[in-house]
N, C-alpha and C positions, 0 to 999 in steps of 0.2 A: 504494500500500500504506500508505502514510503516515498520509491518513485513514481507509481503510478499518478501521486498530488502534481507532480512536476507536470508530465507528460500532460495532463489537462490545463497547468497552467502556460505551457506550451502551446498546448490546440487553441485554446482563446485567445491568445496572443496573437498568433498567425490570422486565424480569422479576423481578430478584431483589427489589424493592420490592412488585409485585404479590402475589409468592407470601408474602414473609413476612406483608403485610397480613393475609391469608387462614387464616393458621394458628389455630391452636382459640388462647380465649383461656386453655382452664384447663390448654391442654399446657404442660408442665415444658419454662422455654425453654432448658433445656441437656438437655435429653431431645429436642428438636425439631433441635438443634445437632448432636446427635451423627449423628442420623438423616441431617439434611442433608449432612453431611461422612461421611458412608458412602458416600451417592449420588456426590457430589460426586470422595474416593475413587476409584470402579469409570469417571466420566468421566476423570478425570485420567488413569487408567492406560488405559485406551482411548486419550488424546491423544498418551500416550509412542509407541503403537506408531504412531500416524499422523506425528508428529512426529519420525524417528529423529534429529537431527541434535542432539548440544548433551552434553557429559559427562554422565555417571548417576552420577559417584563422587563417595558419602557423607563421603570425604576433601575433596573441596572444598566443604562447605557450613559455613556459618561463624553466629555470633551473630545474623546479621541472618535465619535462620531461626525462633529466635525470640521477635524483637524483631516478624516479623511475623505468629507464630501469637499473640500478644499482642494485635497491631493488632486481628488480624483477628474474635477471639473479643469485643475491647472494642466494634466497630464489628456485629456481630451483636447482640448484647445489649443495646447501645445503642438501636440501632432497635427488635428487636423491644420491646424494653420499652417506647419511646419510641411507639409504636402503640396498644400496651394502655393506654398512659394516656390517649389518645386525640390523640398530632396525627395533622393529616394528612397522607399520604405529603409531598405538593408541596413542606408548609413543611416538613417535617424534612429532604427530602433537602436544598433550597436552604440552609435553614438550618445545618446539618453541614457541606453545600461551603464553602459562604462562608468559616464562622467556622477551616475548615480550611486552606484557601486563605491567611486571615489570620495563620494562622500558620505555614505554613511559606515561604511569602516571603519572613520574614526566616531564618528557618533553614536555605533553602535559600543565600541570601546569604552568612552567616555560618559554614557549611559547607563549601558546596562553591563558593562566590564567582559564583553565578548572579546575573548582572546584573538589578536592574528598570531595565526601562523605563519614562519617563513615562506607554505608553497600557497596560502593564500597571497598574498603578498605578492610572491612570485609572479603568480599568476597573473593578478591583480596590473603589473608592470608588464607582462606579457601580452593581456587586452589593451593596457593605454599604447601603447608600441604599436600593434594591429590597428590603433583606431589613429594615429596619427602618418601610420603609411597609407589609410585608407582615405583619409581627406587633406594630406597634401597637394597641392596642383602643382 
């Protein structure tokens, strides 16, 4: 089960990259937002009823609700804008991961005291590396 989280968070990725590509360029992108989170919406609540397990009280949800309807509307917008100006999917998602990655590495350090390892790290220098042979001209 472990990777399988991944693997799905993978597939909607992918998808949700394709589809937003796809969107008219002259639609209003928080008219296409709203749309989307309608849809998006009537799955969610489809998933409660397939998912019963896990509180539903509006009493325990806290600030980091939305600190992530923030995230979530800046990283929409982000992109789809980020298309209409023309990158292309590959480098903006690498590009977003990366420069995101760089930063919460130490954030998540200086927060919640998650260890790097040297071949994170590594790694880490290995993606920036990748992403700055990929958007030199």
């Amino acid at each position: 089960m472990y990777f399988i989280t991944i693997l799905v968070a993978v597939a909607g990725s992918v998808t949700y990259h394709l589809s937003l590509k796809h969107l008219p360029a002259t639609l209003n992108p928080f008219f296409s937002l709203v749309v989307i989170y309608a849809f998006a919406l009537l799955i969610s609540l489809a998933g409660m009823a397939l998912y019963p397990t896990g509180s539903r009280s509006l009493s325990q949800l806290n600030w980091s609700v939305l600190g992530a309807s923030l995230g979530i509307i800046g990283i929409e917008v982000g992109f789809l804008l980020a298309y209409r100006a023309g990158w292309s999917m590959g480098y903006t998602a690498l590009s977003t991961n990366v420069l995101t990655t760089l930063m919460l590495l130490p954030l998540g350090y200086l927060l919640y005291r998650e260890q790097p390892t040297v071949e994170r790290l590594g790694g880490l220098l290995l993606c920036s590396g990748g992403l700055w042979l990929l958007l030199r001209r």
